[in-house]
C-alpha positions, 0 to 999 in steps of 0.5 A: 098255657092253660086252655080258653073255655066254653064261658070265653067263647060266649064272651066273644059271642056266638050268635049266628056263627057255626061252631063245631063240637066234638061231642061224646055220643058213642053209646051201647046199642042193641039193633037201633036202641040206645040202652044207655043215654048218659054220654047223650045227656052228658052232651046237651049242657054244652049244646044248648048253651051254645044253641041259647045264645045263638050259634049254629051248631054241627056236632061231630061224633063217633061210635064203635069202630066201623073200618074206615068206610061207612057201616049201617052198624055203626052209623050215628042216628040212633043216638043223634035221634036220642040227642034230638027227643031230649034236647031243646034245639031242632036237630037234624043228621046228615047222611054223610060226614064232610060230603054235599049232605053234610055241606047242604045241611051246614049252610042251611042251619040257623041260629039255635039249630043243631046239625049232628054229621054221621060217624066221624070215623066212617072218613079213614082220615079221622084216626090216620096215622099219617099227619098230612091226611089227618090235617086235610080232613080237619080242614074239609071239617073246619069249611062246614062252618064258613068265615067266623067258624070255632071248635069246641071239644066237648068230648073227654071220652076221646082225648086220648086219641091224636084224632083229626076231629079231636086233635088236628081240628084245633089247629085249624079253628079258634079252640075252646074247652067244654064244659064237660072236658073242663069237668072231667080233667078237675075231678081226675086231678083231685085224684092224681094232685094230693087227694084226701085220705084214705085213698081206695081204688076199685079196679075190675073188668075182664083183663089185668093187661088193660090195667097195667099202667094204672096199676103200676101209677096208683101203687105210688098214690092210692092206699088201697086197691081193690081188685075184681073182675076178670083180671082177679083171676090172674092175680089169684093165680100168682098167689099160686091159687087154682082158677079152673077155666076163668079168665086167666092171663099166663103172659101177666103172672110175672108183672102181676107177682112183682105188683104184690111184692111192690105193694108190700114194700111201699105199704099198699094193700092190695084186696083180693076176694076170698071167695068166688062165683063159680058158674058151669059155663059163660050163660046168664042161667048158668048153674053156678055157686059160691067157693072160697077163692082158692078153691074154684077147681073144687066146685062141682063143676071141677076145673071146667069152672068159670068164675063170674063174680065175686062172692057176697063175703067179698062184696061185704069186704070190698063194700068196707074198705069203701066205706073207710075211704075219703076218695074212691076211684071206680073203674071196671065191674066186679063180675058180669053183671049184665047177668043177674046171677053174676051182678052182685058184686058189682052192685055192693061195690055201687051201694057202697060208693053211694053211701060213702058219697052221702057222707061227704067222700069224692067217689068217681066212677071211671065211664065206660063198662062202670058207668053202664053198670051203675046205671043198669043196676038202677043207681042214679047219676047223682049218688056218686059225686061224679061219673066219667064218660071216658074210661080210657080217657080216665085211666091215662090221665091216672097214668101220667099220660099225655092226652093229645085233646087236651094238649091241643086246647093249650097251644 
């Protein structure tokens, strides 16, 4: 049973209804400022859609990962402040998520105003493990939108969770597909269902052990993968190669040396960097310099040496085998480039998703620290044919997974 959508909710018309949206606002913050408002923005189509045909509309969202109780450090405002300086309907926050504030807000929206309730995880029923509370939480949702009420899920980036706001919920109110789910689960499927060739996937971030169920998929369907970040130096060192005070996952050696062996018999190229950015210590203004990659214990700073990045004749490697590609999967910078010194790498990988996407190539970039990367690094939305707001939303789904979320628009 495939999913209703967005488009057959406004068929049945919405006009002085509630409807409640899951929506993705959980955005980086330093103190109370957004420092990226791409999950804000991917959020308003769907709002204002729904706002320009009359609904009502309470947004529920979450952001970090506060214990189950209300956290000052993780309350939603500052990006439900955000939501309102750009969005085209009044906004207003409640102080609570299923509490009199929230039930007082509710009852008094109009039609076209927006109603964003504090952090859905403040409320430990929100990723219970046990059904029973799980479902009673959604109910105490599904009542902030009265006799006519519906829900829609606008949020990829949490679809692989079995959370009440995301999975219970849609059993509770009629259930419909956003626009930017809809989206996100098109584009990965171009990935996962006869994707055109060559197909290149960049994997990077800090950990090989974040990356495994991926890698184990895509060594049957991509041609190449492209391999950075910190989990780089545990693939190094299964090729027996030194790497100082890096990154290294000892527990991973094994399962890491069985994917090379695989990929060699099934004819995936694996690409690692030939040489490395090695820094003195874990600091933005680090000393640091350029070795070959297997020859980090033999900078200056000896085996107390850090790597930080690929080097620029890797990023030169990496940049090629991009620009070969009709397909490209992104997830995970290539060094720490929230670190000038450290950003090089992940930005010629950016550049070179950018230029092959002008030439007619479908480039996703896997959300979460990819995302944020692009964007700090200057590069805007639309060089790259799509971003995700979701990354581990998007490598599930590149796993085979089942994802809770979508699941439970299809019942």
């Amino acid at each position: 049973m495939s999913a209703k959508t967005l488009q057959d909710l406004l068929a049945d018309g919405v006009a002085g209804r509630h409807v409640l949206v899951r929506s993705d606002l959980n955005v980086p913050l330093d103190g109370d400022r957004v420092t990226d408002d791409g999950r804000v923005r991917a959020s308003l189509p769907v709002i204002a859609a729904l706002t320009g045909a009359g609904a009502r509309v309470i947004v529920m969202a979450h952001l970090g990962r506060p214990k189950g109780a209300p956290d000052p450090q993780y309350s939603i405002a500052p990006a439900a402040d955000r939501l309102a300086e750009l969005a085209d309907a009044p906004v207003t926050v409640a102080t609570d998520v299923v509490g009199d504030d929230a039930r007082t807000k509710a009852a008094a929206l109009t039609d076209g105003q927006v109603l964003v309730l504090e952090n859905v995880r403040f409320d430990p029923r929100e990723t219970s493990k046990d059904d029973d509370e799980r479902a009673a939480f959604a109910a105490e949702l599904a009542a902030l939108t009265g006799e006519h009420g519906a829900y829609v899920d606008d949020a990829f980036g949490a679809v692989h969770r079995k959370h009440a706001s995301v999975y219970d919920i849609a059993a509770v109110l009629p259930a419909y597909q956003g626009d930017l789910v809809k989206t996100e689960v098109d584009v990965l499927r171009r990935l996962t269902e006869n994707p055109e060739r060559p197909y290149v996937v960049v994997l990077g971030g800090s950990k090989v052990s974040d990356k495994l169920a991926v890698i184990d998929s895509l060594l049957g369907k991509a041609d190449v993968l492209v391999i950075g970040g910190g989990m780089v130096f545990t693939f190094l060192a299964a090729r027996g190669a030194k790497v100082g005070a890096s990154l290294l996952e000892q527990d991973q050696l094994d399962t890491v040396r069985g994917y090379l062996d695989r990929a060699e018999q099934t004819g995936v190229r694996i690409v690692l960097p030939t040489d490395i950015v090695v820094a003195e210590a874990f600091d933005r203004d680090a000393a640091h310099e350029v070795v070959p990659a297997d020859g980090i214990e033999s900078s200056r700073f000896g085996a107390a040496g850090i790597g930080l990045d690929i080097g620029p004749e890797s990023g030169r490697a990496f940049a090629d085998e991009i620009a070969k590609a009709r397909t490209v999967f992104w997830n995970g910078p290539a060094g720490v480039f929230e670190f000038d010194a450290f950003a090089g790498g992940t930005k010629a990988i950016a550049a070179a998703l950018a230029a092959v996407t002008a030439d007619g190539a479908l480039t996703v970039v896997g959300g979460g620290d990819s995302a944020a990367a692009v964007r700090t690094l200057g590069f805007p939305d639309d060089a790259f044919s799509h971003i995700s707001t979701g990354g581990g939303a998007s490598l599930e789904y590149l796993e085979g997974k089942e994802l809770p979320g979508i699941t439970a628009l299809e019942r």
